[in-house]
C-alpha positions in Angstrom: 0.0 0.0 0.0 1.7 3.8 -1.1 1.6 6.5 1.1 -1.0 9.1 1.1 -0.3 11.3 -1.9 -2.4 14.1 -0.6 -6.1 15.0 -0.9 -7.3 16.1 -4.2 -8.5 20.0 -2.7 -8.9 21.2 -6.3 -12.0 18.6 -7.1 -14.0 19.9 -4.2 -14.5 23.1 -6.2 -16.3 21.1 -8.7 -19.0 19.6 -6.8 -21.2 22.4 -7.9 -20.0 21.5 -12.0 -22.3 22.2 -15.1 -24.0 18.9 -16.8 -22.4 17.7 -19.1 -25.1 15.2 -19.9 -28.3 15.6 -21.8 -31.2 17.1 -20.4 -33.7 14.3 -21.0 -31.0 12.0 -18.7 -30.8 14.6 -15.8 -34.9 14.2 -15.8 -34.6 10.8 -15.7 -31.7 10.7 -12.6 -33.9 13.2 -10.9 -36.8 11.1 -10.8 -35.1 8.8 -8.5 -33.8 11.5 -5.8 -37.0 14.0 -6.3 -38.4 14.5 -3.0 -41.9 12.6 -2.9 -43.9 12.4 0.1 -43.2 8.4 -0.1 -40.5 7.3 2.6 -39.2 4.1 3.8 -36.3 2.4 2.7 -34.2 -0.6 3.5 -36.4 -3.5 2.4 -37.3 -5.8 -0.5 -39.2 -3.6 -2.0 -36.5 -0.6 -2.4 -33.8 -2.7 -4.0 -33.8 -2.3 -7.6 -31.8 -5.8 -8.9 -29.5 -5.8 -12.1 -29.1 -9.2 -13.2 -27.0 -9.9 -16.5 -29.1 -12.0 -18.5 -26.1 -13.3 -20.7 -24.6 -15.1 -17.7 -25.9 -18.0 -16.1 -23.9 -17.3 -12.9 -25.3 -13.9 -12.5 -29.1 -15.1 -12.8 -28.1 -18.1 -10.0 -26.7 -15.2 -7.5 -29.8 -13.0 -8.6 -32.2 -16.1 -8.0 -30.5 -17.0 -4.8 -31.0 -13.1 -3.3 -34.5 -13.1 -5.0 -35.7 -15.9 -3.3 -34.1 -15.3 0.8 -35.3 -11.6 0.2 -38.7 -12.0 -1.5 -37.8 -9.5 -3.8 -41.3 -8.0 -5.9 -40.6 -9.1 -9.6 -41.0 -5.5 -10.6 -37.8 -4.8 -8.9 -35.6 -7.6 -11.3 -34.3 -5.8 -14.1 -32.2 -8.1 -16.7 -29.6 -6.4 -18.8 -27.4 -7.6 -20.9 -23.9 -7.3 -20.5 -21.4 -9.7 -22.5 -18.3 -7.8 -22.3 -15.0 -8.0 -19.7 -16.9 -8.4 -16.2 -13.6 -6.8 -14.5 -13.4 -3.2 -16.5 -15.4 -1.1 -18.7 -15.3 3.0 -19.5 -16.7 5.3 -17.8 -18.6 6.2 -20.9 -20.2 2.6 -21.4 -21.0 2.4 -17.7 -23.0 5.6 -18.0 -24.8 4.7 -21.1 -25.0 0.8 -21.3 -25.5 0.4 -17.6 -26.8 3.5 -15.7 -29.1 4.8 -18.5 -31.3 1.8 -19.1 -31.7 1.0 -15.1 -32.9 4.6 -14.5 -35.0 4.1 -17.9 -36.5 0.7 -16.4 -37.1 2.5 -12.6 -39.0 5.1 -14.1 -41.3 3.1 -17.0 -42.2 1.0 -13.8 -43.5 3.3 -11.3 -40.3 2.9 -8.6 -38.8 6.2 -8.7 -40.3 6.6 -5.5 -39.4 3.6 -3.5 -35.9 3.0 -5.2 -32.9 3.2 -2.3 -30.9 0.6 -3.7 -29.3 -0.7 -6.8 -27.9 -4.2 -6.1 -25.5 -5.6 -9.1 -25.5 -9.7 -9.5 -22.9 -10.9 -10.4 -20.6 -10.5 -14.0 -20.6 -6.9 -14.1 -17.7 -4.6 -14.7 -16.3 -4.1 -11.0 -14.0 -1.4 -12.0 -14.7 1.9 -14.5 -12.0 2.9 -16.2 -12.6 6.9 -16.2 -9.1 8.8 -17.7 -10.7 9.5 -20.7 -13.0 12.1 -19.4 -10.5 13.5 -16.7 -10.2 17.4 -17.3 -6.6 18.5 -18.6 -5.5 19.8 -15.2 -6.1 16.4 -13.8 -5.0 14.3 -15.9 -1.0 14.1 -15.0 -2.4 14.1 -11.3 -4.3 11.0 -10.8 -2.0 7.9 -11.1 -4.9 5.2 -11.0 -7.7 6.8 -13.0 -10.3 3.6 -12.1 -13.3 3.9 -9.5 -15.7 0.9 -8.3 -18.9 0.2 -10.0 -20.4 0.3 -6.6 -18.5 3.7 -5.7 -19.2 5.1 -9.0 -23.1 3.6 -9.0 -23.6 5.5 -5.3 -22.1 8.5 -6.9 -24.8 8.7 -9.8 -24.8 12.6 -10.5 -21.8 13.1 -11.0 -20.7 9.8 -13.3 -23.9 10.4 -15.0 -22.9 14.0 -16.0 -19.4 13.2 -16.7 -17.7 15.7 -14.0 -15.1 14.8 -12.0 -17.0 15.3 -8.7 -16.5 11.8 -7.4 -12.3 12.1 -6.9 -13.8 14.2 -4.2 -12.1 13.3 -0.6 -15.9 14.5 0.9 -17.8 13.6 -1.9 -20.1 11.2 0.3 -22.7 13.9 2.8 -24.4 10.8 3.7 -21.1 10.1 5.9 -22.2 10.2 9.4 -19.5 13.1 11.3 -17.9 12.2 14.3 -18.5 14.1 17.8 -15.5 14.9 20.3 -16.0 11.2 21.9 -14.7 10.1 18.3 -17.9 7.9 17.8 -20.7 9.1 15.0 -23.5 11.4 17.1 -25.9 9.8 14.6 -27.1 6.7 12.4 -29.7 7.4 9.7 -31.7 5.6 7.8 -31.3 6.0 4.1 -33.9 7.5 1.8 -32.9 8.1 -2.1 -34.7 11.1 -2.1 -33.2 12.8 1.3 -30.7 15.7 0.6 -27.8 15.4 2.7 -25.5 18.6 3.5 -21.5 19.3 3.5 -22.1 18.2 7.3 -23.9 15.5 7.0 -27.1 17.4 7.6 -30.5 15.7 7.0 -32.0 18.8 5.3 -35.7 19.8 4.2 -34.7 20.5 0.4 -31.8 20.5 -1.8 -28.4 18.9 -0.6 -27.1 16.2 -2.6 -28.7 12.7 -2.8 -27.6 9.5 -3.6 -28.7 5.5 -3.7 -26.7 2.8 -1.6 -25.1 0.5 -4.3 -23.6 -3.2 -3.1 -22.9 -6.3 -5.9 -24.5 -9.1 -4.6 -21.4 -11.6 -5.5 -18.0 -11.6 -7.5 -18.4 -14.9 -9.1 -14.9 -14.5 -12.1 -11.5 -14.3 -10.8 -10.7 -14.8 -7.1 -14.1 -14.1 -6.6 -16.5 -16.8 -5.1 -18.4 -19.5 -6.6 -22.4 -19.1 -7.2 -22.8 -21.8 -4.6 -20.9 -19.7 -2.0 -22.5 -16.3 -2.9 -26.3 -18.2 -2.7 -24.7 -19.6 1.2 -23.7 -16.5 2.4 -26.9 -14.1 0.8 -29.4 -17.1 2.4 -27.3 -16.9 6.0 -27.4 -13.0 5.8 -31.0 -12.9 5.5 -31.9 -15.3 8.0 -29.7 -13.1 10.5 -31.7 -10.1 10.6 -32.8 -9.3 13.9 -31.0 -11.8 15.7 -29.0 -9.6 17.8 -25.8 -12.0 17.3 -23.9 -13.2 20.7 -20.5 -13.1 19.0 -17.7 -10.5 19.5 -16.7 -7.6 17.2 -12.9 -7.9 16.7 -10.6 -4.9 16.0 -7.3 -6.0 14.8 -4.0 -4.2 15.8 -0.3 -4.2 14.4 2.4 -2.2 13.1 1.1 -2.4 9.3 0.0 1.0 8.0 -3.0 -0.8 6.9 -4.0 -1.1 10.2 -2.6 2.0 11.4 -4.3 4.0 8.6 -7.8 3.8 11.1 -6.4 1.8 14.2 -6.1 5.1 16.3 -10.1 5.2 16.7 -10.8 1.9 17.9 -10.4 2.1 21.8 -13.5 4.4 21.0 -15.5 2.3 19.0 -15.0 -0.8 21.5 -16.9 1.8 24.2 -19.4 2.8 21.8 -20.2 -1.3 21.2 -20.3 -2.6 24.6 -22.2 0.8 25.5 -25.0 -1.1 22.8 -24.5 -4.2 24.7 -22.5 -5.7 21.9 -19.4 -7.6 22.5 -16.1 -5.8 21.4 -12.5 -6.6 21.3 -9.0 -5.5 20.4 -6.5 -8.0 19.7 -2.9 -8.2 18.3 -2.3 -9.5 14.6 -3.8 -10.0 11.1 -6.9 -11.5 11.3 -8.8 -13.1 14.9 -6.8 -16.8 15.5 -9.1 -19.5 17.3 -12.3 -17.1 17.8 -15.4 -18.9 16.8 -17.7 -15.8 17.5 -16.3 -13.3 15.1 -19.5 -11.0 14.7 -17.2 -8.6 12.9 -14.2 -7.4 12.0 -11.9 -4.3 11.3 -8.4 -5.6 9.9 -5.0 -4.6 8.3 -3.3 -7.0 6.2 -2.0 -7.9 3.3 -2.5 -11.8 3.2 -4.5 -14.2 5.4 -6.2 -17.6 5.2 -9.3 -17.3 7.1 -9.3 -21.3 7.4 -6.4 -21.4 8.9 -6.9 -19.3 11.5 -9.3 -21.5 13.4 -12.0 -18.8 13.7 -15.6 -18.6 12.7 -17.7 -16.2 11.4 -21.3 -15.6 12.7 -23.8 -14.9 10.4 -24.6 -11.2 9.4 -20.8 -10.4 10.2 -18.8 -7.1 8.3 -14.9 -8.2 8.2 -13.7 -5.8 6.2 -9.9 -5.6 5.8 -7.7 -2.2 5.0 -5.5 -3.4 2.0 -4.8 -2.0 -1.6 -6.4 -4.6 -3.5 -8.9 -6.5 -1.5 -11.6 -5.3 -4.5 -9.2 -7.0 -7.4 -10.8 -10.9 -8.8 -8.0 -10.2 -11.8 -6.3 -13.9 -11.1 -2.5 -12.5 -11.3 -3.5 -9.9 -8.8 -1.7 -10.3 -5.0 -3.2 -9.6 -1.9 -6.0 -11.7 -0.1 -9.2 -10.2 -1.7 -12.3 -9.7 0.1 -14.3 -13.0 -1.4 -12.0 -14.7 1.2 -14.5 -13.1 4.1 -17.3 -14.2 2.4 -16.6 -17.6 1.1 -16.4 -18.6 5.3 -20.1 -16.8 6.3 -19.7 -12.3 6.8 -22.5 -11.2 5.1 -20.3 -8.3 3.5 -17.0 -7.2 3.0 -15.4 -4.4 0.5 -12.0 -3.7 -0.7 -10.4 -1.0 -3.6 -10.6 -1.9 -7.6 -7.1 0.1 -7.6 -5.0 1.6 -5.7 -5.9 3.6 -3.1 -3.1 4.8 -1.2 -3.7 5.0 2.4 -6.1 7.9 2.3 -8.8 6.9 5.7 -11.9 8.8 3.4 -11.2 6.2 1.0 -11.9 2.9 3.4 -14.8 2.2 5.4 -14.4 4.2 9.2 -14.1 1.4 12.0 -17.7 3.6 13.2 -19.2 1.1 10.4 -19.8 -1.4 13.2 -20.9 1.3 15.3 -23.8 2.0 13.0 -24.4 -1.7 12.3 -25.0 -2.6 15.8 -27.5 0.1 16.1 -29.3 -1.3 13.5 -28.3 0.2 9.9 -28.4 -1.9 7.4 -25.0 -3.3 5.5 -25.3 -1.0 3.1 -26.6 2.0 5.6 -23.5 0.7 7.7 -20.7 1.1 5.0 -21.7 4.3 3.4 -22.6 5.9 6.4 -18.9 5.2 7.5 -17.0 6.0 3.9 -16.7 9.4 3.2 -14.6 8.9 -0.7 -16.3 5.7 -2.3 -15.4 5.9 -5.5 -12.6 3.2 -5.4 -14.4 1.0 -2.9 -16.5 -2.0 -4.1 -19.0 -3.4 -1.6 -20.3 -7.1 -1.9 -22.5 -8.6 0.1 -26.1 -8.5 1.1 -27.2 -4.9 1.3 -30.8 -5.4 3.4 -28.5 -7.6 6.3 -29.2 -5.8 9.2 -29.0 -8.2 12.5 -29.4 -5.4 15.2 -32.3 -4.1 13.7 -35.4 -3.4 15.6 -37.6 -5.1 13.4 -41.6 -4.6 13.5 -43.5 -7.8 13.3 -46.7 -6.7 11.8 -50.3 -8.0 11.5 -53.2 -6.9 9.1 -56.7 -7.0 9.9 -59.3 -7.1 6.9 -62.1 -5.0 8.3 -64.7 -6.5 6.1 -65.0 -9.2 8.8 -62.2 -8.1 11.4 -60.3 -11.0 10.8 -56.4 -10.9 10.0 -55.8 -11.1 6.4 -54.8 -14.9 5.6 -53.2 -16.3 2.7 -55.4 -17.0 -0.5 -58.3 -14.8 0.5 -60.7 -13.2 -1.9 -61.2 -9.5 -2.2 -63.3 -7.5 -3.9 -64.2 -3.7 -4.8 -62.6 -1.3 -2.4 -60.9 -3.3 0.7 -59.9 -1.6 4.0 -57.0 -2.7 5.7 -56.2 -2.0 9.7 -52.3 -2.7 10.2 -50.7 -3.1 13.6 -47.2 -3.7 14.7 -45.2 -4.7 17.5 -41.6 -3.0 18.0 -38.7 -5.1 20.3 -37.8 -3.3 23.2 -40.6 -1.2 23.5 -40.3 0.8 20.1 -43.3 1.7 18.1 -44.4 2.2 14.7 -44.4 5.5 12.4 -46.5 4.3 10.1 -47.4 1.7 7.4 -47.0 1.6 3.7 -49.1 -0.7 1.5 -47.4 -2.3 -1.5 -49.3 -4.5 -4.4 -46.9 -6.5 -6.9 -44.0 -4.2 -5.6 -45.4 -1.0 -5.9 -46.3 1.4 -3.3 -49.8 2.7 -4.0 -50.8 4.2 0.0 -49.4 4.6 3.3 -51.4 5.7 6.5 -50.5 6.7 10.1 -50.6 4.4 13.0 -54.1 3.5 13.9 -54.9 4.7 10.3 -56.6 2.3 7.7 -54.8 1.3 3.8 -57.6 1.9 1.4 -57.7 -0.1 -2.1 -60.0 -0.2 -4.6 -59.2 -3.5 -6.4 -61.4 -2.5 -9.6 -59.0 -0.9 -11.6 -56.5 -4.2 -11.1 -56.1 -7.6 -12.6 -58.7 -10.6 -11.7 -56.3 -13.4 -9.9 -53.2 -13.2 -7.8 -52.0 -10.4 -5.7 -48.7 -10.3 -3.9 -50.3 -7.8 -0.9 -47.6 -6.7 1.7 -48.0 -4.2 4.2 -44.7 -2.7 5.9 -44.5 -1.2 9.2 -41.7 1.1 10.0 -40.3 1.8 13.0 -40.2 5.7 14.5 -36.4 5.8 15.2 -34.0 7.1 12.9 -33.3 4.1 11.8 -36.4 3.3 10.0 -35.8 -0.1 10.5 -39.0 -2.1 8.6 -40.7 -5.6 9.2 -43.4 -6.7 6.7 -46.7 -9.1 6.0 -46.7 -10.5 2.9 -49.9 -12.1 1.7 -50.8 -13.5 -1.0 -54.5 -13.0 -2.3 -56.6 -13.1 -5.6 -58.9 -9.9 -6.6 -62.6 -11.0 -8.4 -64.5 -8.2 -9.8 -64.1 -9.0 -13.6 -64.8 -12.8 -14.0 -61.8 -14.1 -14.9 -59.8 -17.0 -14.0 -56.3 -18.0 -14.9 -54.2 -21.2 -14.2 -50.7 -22.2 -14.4 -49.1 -25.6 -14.7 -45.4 -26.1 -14.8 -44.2 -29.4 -15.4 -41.3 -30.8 -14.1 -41.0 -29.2 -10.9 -37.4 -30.0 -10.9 -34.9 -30.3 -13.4 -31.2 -29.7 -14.5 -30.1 -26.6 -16.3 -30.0 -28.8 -20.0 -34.0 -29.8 -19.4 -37.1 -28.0 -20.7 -39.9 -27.2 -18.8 -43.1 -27.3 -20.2 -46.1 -24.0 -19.2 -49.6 -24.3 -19.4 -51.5 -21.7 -19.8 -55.3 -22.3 -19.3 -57.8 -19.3 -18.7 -61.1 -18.0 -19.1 -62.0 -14.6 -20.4 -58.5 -14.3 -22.0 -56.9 -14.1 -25.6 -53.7 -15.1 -24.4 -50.8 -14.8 -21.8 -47.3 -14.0 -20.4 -45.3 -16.3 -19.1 -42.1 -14.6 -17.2 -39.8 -15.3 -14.3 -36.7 -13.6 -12.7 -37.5 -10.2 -14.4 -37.9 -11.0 -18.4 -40.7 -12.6 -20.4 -39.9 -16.5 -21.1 -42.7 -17.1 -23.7 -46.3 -16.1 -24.7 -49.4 -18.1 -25.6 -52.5 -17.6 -27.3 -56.1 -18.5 -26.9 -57.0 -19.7 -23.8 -55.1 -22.8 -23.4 -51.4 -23.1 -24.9 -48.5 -24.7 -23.4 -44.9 -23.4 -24.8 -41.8 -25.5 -23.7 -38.7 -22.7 -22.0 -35.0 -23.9 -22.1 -34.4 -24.4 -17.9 -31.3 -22.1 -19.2 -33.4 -19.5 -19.0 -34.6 -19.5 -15.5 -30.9 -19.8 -14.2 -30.1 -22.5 -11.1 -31.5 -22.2 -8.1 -35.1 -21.9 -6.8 -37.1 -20.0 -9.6 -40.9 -18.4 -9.5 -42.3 -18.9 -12.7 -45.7 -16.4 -13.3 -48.9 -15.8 -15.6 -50.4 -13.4 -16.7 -53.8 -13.6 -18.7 -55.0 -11.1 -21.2 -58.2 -9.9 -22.7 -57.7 -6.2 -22.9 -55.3 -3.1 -22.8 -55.8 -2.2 -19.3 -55.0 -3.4 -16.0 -58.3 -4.6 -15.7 -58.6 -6.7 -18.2 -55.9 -9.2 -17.6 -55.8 -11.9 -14.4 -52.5 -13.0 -12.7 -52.4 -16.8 -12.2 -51.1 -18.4 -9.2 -47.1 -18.7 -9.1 -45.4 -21.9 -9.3 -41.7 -22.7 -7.8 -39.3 -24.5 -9.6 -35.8 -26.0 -8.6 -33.0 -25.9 -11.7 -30.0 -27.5 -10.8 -26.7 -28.4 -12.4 
């Protein structure tokens, strides 16, 4: 690792830089940050999922996340990407990869629930961005490359082609640190909050960003789908749990470890102040712990295996090195895949590098704001104030301190709670209630069908819905409560229901329930009131029929390995009315 070089001071003059960008694009970005009415963030319905159709690893790792986050279908977006998965330009990220996903947000009615944009797997992890350096910079940046994470979090500013993201501060979502050392604050993320130069949560303006994390790095020294799938289905499972293990600060006489190892006596205080176990012990990595929770390390090499420790699920071990974000094969340097491959739930490292500038590497208050109950991503760019160079991987909604609502919805049609299956008609009231751990309570409640918000109310309020307007069939109704802190943390019902006001009826049959990628599965689409159908899955169409029975046979190529949802839709008409939703059917593809 090289030696700070010094701060770039010249770039922060350029936050404030003239687009460079068409107009119609800047519309588009700013229909993601606009500042709606509509909050809540930090659940399956605010991740917007890129999924490379043209790799069968990246749909498994997309199928894998899809499935332990019952992610909304309407948040899958597949795009095509068959070139290098290590480096592209900055020009091709901006219009191959950033300009169809905020294209896709906005034809689908997201803009104002998107917080999120979580990569799968065999993407460009690095952007190559020397071409569109200004003349006075060129000759000064030695490793003109940023993250596709960094760069993805940074949208304004790679979408209009200024150099606003060398900036050391170019992150206002970074939580500042009081006199005790530790962050004053932990804030739940919203796309369309404005942040000020000190972090301040303010009423309008300010700039805005979305948290950005790849789900998996599965070329390279990256991990293998089967690893990424393990530690995405572990992360999920360890929300709310309140793990028992010990976060582990590592000391030594490395300057990656010196770079942030000054602030850790403080950050131990802060922990066990939470009631979380905290530790600081000599060395690279922990050696014979079996309770690492988490992690804050400085080193250039390690074999996890070897050390004898284990990771508990939902753990950050994040490690200070220069290329801990590298999957090029020749590259040295333990990369961060090695943390994942044995359980954390995340991990980042630099794509080049870095020097040992702190603002470039997560601050050791990351665990600070994780054990208060941030979520990963919340966590990491709350405590990274330059991420342009730093990729993030790992499961962005993890969030195993979380307060997390459980929540209950009572059809008042018959003051019963709303059960799986049930059949609704014309305009439904809903009464939602939750229950906060440790005596929290709810703010209030935002009701979601298919994956888009359509109404919120207060606590004691009711979510009104008239089902006319909609599609006959299956509904995917979720109601999410969230919590009054700061945090925002959420907790969800999801139930599954059919509308009936039109007199149609719709049914699916998928047949075999299990194959191997190199099978066929064979849809049947049989309906009444229809002229045809949609067959989809994992975010793109797989086929469509005609009349109101057809089967069509779909390569199992297409749905990718892992457990798959395969869905129906029914047509008779151009509006939402006219169609009916069938009843979903899982699949298993395997190798």
């Amino acid at each position: 690792m090289l030696p700070a070089s010094g701060l770039r001071s010249s770039v922060r003059a350029r936050r404030c830089f003239a687009p460079a960008w068409s107009c119609w694009l800047w519309a588009v970005a700013s229909l993601i940050v606009a500042a709606v009415e509509a909050r809540g963030g930090g659940g399956a319905e605010n991740v917007f999922v890129v999924v490379n159709s043209a790799s069968a690893d990246s749909i498994a790792v997309a199928n894998a996340f899809i499935a332990a986050r019952e992610i909304p279908p309407i948040n899958v977006f597949m795009l095509p990407w068959q070139d290098s998965v290590e480096n592209t330009t900055l020009a091709r990220f901006r219009n191959e990869l950033m300009v169809p996903i905020f294209k896709a947000i906005d034809s689908r009615r997201l803009a104002a629930q998107i917080d999120y944009v979580a990569w799968s797997s065999d993407f460009p992890w690095r952007i190559d961005y020397k071409d569109e350096l200004p003349p006075d910079l060129v000759n000064k940046d030695t490793f003109p490359s940023a993250s596709l994470t960094g760069m993805t979090a940074l949208f304004a500013s790679a979408l209009s082609g200024g150099p606003a993201w060398l900036d050391p501060e170019s992150n206002d979502y970074y939580r500042p640190l009081g006199r005790d050392g530790v962050p004053a604050t932990t804030q739940g993320f919203r796309s369309w909050y404005g942040w000020g130069s000190d972090g301040a949560l303010l009423e309008a303006g300010g700039a805005r960003y979305v948290l950005s994390v790849m789900l998996g790095v599965t070329s390279g020294r990256g991990n293998t789908p089967r690893e990424v799938a393990a530690y995405l289905r572990s992360a999920a499972k360890a929300d709310g749990t309140r793990p028992q293990g010990t976060i582990y600060f590592m000391t030594n006489a490395d300057v990656r470890t010196t770079t942030r190892s000054s602030v850790f006596p403080a950050m131990v205080k802060a922990l066990v102040n939470l009631g979380v176990k905290a530790e600081i012990v000599s060395g690279g990595v922990p050696g014979g712990k079996r309770d690492v929770a988490g992690l804050m390390a400085g080193t250039p090499d390690f074999d996890w295996r070897s050390s004898g420790s284990t990771i508990v699920p939902g753990a950050i071990c994040e490690n200070l090195t220069s290329f801990g974000g590298i999957f090029t094969p020749s590259s040295s340097q333990t990369p961060l895949s090695e943390f994942l491959r044995f359980g954390a739930a995340g991990s980042s490292g630099t794509v080049i590098e870095p020097y040992s500038i702190p603002a470039k590497f997560p601050h050791a208050a990351i665990q600070v704001h994780y054990a208060r109950g941030a979520s990963l991503a919340e966590a990491f760019y709350q405590a990274v104030r330059s991420p342009y160079q730093l990729l993030v991987v790992g499961d962005p909604l993890c969030q195993p301190w979380a307060r997390i609502p459980e929540v209950e919805v009572i059809n008042t049609a018959d003051s019963r709670l709303l059960q799986p299956g049930m059949v609704l008609s014309g305009t439904i009231a809903l009464e939602p209630r939750a229950t906060v751990p440790d005596g929290g309570v709810a703010d209030r409640f935002e009701l979601f069908i298919d994956g888009v918000r359509v109404t919120e109310c207060g606590v004691g309020g009711r979510l009104s819905l008239d089902t006319t307007p909609l599609a006959d069939g299956h509904h995917d109704l979720r109601v999410v409560a969230i919590e009054s802190s700061p945090i925002e943390a959420q907790g969800r019902s999801i139930v599954p229901v059919s509308f009936a006001n039109h007199g149609r009826s719709i049914e699916l049959v998928v047949e075999p329930l299990k194959t191997t990628r190199k099978g066929t599965v064979r849809v049947t689409v049989r309906g009444k009131g229809i002229s045809g159908g949609v067959v989809f899955a994992t975010g793109r169409v797989l086929g469509r029929t005609t009349g109101p029975e057809s089967t069509i046979e779909v390569p199992a190529e297409l749905l990718g390995r892992g457990t798959v949802t395969v869905r129906a839709t029914g047509r008779a008409g151009p509006t939402p009315a006219d169609g009916v939703n069938a009843i979903p059917v899982t699949v298993e593809i395997t190798d």
